[in-house]
VMD Tcl script that draws the C-alpha trace (Angstrom):
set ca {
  {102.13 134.02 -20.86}
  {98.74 135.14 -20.30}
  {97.29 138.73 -21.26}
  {97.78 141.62 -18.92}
  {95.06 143.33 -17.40}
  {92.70 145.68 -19.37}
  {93.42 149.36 -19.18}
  {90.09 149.82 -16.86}
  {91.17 146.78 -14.63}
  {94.62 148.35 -14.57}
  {92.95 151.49 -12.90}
  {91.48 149.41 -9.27}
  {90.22 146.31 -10.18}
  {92.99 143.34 -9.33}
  {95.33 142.50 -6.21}
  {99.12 142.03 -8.06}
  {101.81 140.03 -6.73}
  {105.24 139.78 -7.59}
  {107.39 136.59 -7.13}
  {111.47 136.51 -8.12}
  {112.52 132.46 -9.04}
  {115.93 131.37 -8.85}
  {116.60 127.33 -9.92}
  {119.69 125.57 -10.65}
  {120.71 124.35 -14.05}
  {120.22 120.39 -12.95}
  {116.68 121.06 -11.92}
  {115.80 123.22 -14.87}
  {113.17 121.41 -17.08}
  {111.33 120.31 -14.26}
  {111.05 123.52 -12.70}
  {109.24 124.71 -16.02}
  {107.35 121.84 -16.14}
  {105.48 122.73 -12.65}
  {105.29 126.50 -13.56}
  {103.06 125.23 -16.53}
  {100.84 123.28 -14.77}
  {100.62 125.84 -11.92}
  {99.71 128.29 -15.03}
  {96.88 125.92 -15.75}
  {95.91 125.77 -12.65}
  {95.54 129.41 -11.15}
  {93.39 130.17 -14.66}
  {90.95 127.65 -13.17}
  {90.89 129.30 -9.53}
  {87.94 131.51 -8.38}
  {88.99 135.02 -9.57}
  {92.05 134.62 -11.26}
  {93.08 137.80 -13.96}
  {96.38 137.28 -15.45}
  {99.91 136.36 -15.03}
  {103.21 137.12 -16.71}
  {106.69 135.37 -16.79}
  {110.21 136.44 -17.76}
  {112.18 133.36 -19.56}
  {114.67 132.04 -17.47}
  {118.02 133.34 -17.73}
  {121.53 132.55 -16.44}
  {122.74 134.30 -13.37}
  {126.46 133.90 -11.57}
  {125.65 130.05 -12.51}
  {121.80 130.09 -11.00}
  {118.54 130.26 -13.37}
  {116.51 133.30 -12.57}
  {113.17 134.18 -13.77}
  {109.86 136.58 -12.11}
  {106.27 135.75 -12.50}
  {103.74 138.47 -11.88}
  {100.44 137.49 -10.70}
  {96.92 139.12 -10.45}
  {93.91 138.14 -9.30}
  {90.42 140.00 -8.76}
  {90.49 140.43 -4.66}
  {93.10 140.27 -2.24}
  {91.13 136.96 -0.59}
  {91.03 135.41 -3.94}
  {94.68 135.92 -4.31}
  {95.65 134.67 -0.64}
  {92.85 131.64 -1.47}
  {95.27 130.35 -4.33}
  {98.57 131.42 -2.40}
  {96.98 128.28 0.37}
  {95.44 126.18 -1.98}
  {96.63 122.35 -1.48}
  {97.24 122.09 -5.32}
  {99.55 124.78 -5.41}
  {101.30 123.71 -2.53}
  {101.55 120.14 -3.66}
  {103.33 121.66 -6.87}
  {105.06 123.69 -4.52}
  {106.50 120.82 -3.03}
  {107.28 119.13 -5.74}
  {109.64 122.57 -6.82}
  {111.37 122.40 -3.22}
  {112.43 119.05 -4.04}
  {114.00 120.13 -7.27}
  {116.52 123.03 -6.24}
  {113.71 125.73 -6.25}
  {113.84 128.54 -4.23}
  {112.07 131.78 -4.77}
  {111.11 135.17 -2.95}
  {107.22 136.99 -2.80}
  {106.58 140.37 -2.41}
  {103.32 142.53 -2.89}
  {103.07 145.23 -5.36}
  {102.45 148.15 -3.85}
  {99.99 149.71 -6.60}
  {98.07 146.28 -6.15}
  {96.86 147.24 -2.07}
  {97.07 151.08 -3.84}
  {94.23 149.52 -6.01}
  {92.79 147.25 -3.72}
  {92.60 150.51 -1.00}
  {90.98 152.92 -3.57}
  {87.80 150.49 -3.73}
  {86.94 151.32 -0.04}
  {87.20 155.06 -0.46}
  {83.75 156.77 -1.48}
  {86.33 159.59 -2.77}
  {89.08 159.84 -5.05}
  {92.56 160.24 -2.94}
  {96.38 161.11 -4.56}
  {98.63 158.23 -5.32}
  {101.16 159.53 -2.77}
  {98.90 158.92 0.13}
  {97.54 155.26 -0.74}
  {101.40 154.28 -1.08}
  {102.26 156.22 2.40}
  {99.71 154.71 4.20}
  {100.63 151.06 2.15}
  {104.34 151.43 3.86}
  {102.66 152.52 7.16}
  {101.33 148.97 7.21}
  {104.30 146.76 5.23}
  {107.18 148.10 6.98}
  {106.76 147.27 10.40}
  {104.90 143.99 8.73}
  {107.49 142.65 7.61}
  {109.96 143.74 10.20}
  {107.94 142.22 12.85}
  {108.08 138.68 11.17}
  {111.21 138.70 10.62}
  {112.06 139.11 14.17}
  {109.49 136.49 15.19}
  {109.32 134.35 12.94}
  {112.45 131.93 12.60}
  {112.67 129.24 10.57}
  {112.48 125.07 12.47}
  {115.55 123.26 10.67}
  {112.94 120.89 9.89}
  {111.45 123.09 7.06}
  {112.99 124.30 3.79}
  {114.05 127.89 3.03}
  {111.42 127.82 0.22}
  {108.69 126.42 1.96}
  {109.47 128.86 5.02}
  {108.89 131.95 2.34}
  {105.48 130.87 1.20}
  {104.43 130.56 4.85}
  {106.34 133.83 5.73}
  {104.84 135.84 2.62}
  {101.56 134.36 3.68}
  {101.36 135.81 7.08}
  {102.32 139.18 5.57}
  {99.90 139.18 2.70}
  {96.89 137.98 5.28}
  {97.73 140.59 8.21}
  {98.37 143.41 6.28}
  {95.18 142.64 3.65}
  {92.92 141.50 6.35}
  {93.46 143.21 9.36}
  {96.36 145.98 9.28}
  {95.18 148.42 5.76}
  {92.28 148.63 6.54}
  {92.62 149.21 10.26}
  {94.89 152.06 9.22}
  {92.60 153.29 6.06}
  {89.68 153.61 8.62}
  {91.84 155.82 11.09}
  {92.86 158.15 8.18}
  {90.35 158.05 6.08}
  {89.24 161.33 5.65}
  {92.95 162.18 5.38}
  {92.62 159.75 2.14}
  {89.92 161.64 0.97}
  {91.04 165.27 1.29}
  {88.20 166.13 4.45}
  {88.60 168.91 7.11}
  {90.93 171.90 7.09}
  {94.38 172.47 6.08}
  {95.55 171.78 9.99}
  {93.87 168.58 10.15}
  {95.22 167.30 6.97}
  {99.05 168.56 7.99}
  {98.78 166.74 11.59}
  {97.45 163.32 9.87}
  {100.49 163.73 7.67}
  {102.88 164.31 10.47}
  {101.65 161.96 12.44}
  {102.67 159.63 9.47}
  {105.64 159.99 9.21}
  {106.36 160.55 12.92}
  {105.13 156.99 13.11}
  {107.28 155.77 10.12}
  {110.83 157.43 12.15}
  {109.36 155.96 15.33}
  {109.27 152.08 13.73}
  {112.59 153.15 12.18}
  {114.08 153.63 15.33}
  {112.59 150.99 17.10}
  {113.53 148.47 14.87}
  {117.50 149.47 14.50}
  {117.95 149.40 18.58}
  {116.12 146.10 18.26}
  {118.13 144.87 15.77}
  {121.22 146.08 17.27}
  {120.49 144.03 20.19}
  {119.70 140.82 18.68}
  {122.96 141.20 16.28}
}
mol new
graphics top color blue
foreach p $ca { graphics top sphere $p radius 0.5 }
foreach p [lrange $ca 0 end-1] q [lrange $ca 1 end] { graphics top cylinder $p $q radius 0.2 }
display resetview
């Protein structure tokens, strides 16, 4: 296990990413064997910070274990999340009972988001504008992105979380952080601030909506 992050770096200065393991007994030592070298890896890998791992433990017959991961810049981070060597370990994983799920921190685009402000804005807002973005994210993919029988279920979630992680890093915060920026940064009168808001969370009920009658249909 490597160090955390410094209490300054904690404050805006790394991308974090969270990743939940699950590996059956069989395929255990092997399993540990590839997070090691991926370890040794990722410390080589153009802005790499830290990572942290829970020891495996026993769940309802399954191994289970998470692995947080930071790295200096969002592109850095999705740079390692492609890079052949990983995947090659990857692979190697897949082949050995490993299946595991991604899913971004939202205090590390909270982070990430407060470097393009030129002033300081609440929590609150970064991680309501961070949802405005995730939610229908994720949702979308999921209804249109369906996995070929040819691929495996792990294999499917590193190219599933990589879609999300690349639209939502690269195109869809700071889209959004650009239409409400001033909101971000406390600018204009009380009114203004109170419609941006509304219109928020109107959009939020909206995708909400949209999403059950489109689910309902499909189901």
């Amino acid at each position: 296990m490597t160090s955390p992050p410094t209490p300054d770096q904690a404050a805006d200065e790394y991308f974090e990413y969270h990743f939940a393991h699950r590996v059956t007994p069989e395929h255990q030592q092997i399993f540990l064997e590839c997070q090691e070298q991926l370890k040794e890896l990722e410390k080589k890998y153009p802005g790499y910070i830290s990572s942290e791992s829970t020891e495996l433990r026993s769940e309802g017959g399954i191994f289970v274990a998470e692995t947080v991961i930071r790295f200096d810049t969002l592109e850095n981070f999705i740079g390692w999340l492609d890079s052949p060597e990983r995947r090659q370990l990857i692979y190697l994983e897949e082949n050995a009972g490993y299946e595991f799920k991604g899913k971004v921190n939202t205090e590390g685009y909270s982070r990430w988001l407060k470097q393009k402000l030129s002033q300081p804005s609440p929590v609150w807002k970064i991680n309501l504008l961070v949802l405005l973005v995730l939610y229908p994210t994720v949702m979308g993919l999921n209804l249109l992105l369906h996995k070929p029988d040819l691929i495996d279920f792990p294999t499917w979630m590193l190219f599933s979380n990589f879609c999300s992680v690349a639209i939502t890093g690269w195109f869809a915060v700071p889209w959004v952080s650009g239409i409400y920026q001033r909101w971000l940064e406390g600018q204009g009168t009380k009114k203004e601030q109170s419609l941006a808001l509304a219109s928020i969370i109107l959009a939020l009920l909206l995708l909400l909506q949209f999403f059950r009658v489109i689910f309902s249909r499909s189901g």
